[in-house]
DSSP file (Angstrom, degrees, kcal/mol; ACC not computed):
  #  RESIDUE AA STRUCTURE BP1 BP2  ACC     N-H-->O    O-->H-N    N-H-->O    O-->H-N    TCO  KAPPA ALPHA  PHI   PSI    X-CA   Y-CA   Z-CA
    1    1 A X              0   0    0      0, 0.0    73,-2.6     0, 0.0     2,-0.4   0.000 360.0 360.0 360.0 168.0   -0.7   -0.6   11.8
    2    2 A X  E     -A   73   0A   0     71,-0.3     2,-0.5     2,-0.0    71,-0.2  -0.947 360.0-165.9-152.5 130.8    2.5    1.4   11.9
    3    3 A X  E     -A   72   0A   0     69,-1.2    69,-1.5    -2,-0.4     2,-0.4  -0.994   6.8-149.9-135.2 159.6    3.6    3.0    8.5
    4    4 A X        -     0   0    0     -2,-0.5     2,-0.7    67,-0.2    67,-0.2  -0.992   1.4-151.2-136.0 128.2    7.0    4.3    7.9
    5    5 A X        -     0   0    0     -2,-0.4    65,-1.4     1,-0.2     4,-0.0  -0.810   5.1-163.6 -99.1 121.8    7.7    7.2    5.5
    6    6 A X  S    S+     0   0    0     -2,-0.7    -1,-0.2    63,-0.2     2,-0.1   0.937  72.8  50.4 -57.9 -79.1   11.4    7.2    3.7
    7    7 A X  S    S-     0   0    0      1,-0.1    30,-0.2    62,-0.1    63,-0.1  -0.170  96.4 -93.3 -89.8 155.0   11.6   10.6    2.5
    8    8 A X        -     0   0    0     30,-0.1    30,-0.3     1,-0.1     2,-0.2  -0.402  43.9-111.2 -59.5 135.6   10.9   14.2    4.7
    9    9 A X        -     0   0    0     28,-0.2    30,-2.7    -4,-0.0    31,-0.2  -0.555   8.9-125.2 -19.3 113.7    7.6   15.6    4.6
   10   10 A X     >  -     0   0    0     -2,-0.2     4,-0.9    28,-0.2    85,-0.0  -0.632  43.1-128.6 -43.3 139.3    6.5   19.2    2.7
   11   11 A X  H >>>S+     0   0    0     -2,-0.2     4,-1.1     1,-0.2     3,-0.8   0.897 106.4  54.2 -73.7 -49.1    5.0   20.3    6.2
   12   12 A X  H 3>5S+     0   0    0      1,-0.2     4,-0.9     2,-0.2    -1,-0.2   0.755 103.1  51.3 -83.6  -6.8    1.8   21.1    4.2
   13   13 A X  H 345S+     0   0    0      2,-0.2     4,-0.5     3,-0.1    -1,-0.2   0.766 111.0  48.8 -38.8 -51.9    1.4   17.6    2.6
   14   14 A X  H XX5S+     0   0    0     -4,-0.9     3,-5.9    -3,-0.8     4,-1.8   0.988 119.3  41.9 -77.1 -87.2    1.8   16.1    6.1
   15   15 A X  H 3X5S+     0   0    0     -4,-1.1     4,-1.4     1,-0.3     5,-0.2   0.786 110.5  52.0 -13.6 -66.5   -1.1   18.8    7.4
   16   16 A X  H 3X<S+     0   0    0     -4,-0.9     4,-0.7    -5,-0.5    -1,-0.3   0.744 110.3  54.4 -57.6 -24.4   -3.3   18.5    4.5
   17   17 A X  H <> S+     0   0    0     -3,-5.9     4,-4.8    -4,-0.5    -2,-0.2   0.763 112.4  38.5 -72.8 -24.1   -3.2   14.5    5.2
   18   18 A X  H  X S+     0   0    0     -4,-1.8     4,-1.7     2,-0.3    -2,-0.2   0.772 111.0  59.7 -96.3 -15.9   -4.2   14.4    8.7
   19   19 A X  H  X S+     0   0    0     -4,-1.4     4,-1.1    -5,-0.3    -1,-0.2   0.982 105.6  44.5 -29.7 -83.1   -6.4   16.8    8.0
   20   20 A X  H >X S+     0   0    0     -4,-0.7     4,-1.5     2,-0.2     3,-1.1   0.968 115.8  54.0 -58.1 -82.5   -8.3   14.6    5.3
   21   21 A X  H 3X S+     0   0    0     -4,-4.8     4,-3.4     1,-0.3     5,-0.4   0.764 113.6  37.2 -21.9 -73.1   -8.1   11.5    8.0
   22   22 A X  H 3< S+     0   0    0     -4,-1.7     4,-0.3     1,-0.2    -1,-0.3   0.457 118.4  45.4 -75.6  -7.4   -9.5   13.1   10.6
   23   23 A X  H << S+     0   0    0     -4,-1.1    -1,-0.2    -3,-1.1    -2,-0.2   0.900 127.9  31.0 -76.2 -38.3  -12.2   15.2    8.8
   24   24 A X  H  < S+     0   0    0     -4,-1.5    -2,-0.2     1,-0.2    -3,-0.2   0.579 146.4  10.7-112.5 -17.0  -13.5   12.1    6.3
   25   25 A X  S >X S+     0   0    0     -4,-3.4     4,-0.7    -5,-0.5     3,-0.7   0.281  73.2 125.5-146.3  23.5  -12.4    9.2    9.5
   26   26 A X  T 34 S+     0   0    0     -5,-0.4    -4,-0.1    -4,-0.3    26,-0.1   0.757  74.6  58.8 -60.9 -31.0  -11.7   10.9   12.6
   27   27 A X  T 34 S+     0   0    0      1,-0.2    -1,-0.3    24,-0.1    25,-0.1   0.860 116.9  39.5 -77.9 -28.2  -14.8    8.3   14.6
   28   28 A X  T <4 S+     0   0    0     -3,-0.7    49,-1.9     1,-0.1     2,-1.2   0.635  90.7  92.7-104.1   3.3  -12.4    5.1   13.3
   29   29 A X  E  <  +B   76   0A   0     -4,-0.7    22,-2.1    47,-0.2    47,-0.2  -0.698  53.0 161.3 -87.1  79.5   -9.3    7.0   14.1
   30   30 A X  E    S+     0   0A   0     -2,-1.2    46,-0.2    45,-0.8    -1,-0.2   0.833  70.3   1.1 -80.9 -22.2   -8.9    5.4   18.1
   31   31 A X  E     +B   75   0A   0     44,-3.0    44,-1.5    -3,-0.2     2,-0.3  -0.352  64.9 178.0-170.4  94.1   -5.3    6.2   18.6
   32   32 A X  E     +BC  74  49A   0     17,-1.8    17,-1.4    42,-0.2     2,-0.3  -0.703  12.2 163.9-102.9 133.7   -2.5    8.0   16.2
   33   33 A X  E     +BC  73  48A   0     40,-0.8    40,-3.6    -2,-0.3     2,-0.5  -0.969   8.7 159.8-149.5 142.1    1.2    8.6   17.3
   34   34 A X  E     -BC  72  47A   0     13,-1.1     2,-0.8    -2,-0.3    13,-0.8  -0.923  44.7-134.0-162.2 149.1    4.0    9.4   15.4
   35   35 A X  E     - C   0  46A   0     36,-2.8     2,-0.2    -2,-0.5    11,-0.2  -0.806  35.9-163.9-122.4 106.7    7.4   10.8   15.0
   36   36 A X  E     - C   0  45A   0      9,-2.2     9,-2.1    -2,-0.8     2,-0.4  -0.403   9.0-162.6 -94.1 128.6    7.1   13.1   11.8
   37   37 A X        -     0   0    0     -2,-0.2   -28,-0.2     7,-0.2     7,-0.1  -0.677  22.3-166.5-118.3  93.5   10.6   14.3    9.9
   38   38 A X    >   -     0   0    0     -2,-0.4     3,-0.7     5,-0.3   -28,-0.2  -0.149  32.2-123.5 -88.1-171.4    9.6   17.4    7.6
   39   39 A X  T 3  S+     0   0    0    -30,-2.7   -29,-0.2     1,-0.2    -1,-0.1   0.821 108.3  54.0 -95.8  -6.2   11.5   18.8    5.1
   40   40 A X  T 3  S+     0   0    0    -31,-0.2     2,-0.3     3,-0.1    -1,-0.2   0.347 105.5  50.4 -75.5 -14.9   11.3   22.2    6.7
   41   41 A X    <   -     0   0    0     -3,-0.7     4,-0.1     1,-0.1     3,-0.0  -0.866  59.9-148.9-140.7 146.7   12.6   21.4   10.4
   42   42 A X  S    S+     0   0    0     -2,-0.3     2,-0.2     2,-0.1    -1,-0.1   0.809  80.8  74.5 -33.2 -67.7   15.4   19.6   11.8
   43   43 A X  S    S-     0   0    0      1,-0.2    -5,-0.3    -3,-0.1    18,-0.1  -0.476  84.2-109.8 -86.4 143.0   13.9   18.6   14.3
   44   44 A X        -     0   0    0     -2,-0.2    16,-1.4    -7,-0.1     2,-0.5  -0.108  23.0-144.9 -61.0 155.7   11.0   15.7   14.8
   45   45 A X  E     -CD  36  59A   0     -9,-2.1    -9,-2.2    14,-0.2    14,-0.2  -0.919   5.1-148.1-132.7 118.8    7.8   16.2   15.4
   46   46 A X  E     -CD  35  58A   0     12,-2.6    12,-0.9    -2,-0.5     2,-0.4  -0.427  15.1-171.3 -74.0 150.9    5.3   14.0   17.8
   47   47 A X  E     +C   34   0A   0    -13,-0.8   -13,-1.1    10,-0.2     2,-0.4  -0.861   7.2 171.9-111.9 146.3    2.0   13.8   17.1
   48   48 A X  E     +C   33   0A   0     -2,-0.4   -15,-0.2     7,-0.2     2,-0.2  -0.982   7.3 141.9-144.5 172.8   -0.8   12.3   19.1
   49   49 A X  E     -C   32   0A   0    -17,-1.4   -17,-1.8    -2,-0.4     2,-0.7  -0.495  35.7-126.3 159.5 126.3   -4.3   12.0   19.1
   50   50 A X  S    S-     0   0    0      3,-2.4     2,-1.2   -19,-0.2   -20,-0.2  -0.840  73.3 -63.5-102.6 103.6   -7.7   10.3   19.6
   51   51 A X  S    S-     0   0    0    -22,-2.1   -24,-0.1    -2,-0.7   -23,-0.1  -0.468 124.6 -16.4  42.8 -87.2  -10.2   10.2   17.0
   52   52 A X  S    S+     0   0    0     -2,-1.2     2,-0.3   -26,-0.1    -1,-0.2  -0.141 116.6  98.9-141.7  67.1  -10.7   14.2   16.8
   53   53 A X        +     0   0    0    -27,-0.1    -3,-2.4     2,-0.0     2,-0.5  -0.961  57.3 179.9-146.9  97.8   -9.1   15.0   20.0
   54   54 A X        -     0   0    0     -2,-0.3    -5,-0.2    -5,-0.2     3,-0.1  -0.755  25.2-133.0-147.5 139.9   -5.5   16.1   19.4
   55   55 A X        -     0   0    0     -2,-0.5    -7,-0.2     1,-0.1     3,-0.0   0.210  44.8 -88.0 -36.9 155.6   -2.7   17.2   21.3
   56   56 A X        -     0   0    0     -9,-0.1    -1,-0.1     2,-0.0     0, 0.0  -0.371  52.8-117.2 -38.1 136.0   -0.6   20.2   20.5
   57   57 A X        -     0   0    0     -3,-0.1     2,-0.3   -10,-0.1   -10,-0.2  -0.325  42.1-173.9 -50.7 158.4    2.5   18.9   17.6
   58   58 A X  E     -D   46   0A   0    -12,-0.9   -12,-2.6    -3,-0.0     2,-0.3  -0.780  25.3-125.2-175.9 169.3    5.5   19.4   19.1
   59   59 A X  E     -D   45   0A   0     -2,-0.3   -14,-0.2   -14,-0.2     2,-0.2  -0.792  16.4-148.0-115.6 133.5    9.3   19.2   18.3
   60   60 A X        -     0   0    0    -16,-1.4   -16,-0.1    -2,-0.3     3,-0.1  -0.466  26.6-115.1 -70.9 131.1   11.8   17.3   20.3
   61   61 A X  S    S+     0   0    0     -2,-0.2     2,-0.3     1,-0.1    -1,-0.0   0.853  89.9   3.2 -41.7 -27.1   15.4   18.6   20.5
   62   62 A X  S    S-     0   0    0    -19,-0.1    -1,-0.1   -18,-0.1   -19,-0.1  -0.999  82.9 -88.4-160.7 140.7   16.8   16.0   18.8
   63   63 A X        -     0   0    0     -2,-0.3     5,-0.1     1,-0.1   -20,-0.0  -0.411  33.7-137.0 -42.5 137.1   16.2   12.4   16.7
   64   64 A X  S    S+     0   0    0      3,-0.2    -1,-0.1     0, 0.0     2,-0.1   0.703  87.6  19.1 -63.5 -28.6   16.2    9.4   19.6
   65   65 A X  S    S-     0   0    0      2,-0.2    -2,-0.1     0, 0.0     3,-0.0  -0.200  81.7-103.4-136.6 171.3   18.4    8.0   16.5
   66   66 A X  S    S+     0   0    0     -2,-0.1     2,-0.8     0, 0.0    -3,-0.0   0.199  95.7  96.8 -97.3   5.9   20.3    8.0   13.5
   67   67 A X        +     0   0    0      1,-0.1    -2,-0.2     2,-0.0    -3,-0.2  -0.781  47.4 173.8-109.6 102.3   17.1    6.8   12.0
   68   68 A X        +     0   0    0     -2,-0.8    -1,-0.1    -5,-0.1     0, 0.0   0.597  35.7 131.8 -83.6   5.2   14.9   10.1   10.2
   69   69 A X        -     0   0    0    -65,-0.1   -63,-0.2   -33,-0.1     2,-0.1  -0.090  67.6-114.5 -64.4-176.2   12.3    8.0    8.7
   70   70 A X        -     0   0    0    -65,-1.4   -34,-0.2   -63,-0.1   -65,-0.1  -0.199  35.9-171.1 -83.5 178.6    8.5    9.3    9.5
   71   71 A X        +     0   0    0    -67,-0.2   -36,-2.8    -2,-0.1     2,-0.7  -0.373   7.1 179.1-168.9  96.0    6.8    6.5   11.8
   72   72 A X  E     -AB   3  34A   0    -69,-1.5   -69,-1.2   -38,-0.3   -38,-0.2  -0.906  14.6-152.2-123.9  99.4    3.1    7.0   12.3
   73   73 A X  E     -AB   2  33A   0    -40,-3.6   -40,-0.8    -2,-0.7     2,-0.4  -0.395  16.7-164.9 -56.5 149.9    1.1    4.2   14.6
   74   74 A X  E     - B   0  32A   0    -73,-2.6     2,-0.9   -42,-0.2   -42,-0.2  -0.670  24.0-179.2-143.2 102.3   -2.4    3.9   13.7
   75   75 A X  E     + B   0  31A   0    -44,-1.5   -44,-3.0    -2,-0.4   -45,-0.8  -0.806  31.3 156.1 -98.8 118.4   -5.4    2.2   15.6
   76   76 A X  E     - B   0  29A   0     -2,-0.9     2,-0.4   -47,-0.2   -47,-0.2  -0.818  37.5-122.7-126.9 178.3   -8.2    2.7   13.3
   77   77 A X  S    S-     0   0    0    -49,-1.9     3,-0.1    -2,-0.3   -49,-0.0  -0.840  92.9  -3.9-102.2 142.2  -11.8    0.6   12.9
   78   78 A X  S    S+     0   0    0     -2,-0.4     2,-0.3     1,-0.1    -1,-0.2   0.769 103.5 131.3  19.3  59.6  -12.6   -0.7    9.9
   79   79 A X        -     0   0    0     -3,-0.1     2,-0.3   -51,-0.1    -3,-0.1  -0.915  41.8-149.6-111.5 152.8   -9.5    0.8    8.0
   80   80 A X     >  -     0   0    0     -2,-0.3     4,-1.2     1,-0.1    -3,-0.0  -0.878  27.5-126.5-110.4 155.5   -6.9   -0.7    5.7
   81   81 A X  H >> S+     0   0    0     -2,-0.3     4,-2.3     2,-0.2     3,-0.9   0.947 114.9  64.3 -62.0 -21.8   -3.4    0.6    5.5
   82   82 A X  H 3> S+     0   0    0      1,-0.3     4,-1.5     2,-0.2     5,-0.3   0.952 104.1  56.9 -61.5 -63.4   -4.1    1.0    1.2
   83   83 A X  H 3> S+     0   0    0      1,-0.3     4,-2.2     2,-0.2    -1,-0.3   0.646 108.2  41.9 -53.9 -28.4   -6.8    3.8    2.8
   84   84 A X  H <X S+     0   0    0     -4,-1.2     4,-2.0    -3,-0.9    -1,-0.3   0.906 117.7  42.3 -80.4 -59.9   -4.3    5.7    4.5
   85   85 A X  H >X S+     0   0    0     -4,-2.3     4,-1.9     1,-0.2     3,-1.2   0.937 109.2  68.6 -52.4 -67.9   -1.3    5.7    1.7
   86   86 A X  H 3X S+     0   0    0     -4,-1.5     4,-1.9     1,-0.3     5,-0.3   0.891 106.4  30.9  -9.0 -79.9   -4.2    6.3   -0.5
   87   87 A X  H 3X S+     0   0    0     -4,-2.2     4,-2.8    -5,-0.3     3,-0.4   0.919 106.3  68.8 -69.3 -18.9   -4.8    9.7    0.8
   88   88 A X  H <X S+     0   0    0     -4,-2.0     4,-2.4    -3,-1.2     5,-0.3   0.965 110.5  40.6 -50.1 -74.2   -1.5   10.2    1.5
   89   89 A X  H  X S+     0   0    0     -4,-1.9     4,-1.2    -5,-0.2    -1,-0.2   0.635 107.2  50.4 -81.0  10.4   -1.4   10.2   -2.2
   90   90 A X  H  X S+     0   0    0     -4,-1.9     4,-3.3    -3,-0.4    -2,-0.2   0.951 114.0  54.3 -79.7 -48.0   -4.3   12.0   -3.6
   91   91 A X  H  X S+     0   0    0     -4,-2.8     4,-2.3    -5,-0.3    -2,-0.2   0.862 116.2  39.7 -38.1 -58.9   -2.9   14.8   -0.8
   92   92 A X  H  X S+     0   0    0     -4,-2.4     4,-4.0     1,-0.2     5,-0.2   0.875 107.2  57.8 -64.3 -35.5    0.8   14.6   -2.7
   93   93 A X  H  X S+     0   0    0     -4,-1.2     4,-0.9    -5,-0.3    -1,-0.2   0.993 110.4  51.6 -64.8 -54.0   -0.3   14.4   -6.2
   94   94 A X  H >X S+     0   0    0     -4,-3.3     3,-4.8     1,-0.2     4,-0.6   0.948 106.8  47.1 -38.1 -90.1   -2.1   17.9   -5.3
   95   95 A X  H 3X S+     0   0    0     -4,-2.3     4,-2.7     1,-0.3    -1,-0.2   0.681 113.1  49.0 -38.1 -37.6    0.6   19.6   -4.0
   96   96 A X  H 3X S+     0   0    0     -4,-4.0     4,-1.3     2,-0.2    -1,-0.3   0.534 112.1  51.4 -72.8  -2.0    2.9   18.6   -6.9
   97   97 A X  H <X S+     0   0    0     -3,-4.8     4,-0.8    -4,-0.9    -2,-0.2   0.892 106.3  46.8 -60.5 -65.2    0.4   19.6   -8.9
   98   98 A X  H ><>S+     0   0    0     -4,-0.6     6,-1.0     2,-0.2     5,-0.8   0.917 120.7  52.8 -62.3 -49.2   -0.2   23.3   -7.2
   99   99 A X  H ><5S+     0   0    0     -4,-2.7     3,-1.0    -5,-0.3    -1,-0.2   0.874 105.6  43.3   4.2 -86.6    3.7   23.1   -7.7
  100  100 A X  H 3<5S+     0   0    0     -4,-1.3    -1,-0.2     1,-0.3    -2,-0.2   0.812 121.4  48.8 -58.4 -38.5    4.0   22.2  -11.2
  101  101 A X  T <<5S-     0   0    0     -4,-0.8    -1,-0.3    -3,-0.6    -2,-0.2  -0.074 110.6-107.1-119.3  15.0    1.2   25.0  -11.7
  102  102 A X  T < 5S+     0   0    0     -3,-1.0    -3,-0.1     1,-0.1    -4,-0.1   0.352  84.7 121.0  66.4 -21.3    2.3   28.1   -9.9
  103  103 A X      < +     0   0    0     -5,-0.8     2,-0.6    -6,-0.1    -4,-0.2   0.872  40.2  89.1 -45.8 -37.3   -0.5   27.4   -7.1
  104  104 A X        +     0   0    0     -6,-1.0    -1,-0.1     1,-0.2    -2,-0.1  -0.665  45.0 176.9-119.0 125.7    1.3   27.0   -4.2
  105  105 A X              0   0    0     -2,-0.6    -1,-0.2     1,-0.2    -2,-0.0   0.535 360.0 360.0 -94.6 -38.9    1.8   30.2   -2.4
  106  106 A X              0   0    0     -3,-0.1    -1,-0.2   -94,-0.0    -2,-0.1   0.648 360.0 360.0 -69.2 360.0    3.6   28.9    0.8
């Protein structure tokens, strides 16, 4: 499944999801790639990775595109996309939370 993100990552939103995949589904997680646009960086950032073997991130010089959205492939096992957006939002709802609340330090 392929999900497409509109708007730019908080770097530590993005971190804090794939995080949460791969600790709580990292054995059904067979093959993740993506070209991540945060809100911190210009530049994209690739991802890869197999189940909880992943490459170093790293940032491209430039969009292939005029097109910033996020684009993260996903070959999982017994997943739905609703589980992935799902954490996606429990992860956001936090961070605006620690926001709203003075918590967050970075």
């Amino acid at each position: 499944m392929c999900i497409t993100i509109e708007e730019p990552f908080p770097a530590r939103v993005f971190d804090q999801w794939l995080e949460l995949l791969v600790m709580l589904n990292g054995a059904k997680m067979l093959r993740v790639k993506g070209l991540i646009n945060l809100q911190e960086v210009e530049a994209p950032l690739v991802i890869h990775g197999v189940q909880h073997i992943w490459h170093p991130p790293a940032f491209l010089p430039d969009w292939p595109s005029d097109d910033r959205r996020s684009r993260i492939v996903f070959i999982m096992r017994d997943m739905e996309e609703s589980d992935l957006r799902s954490a996606l939002g429990f992860v956001t709802e936090k961070f605006e939370q620690a926001h709203v609340d003075g918590l967050d330090t970075a």
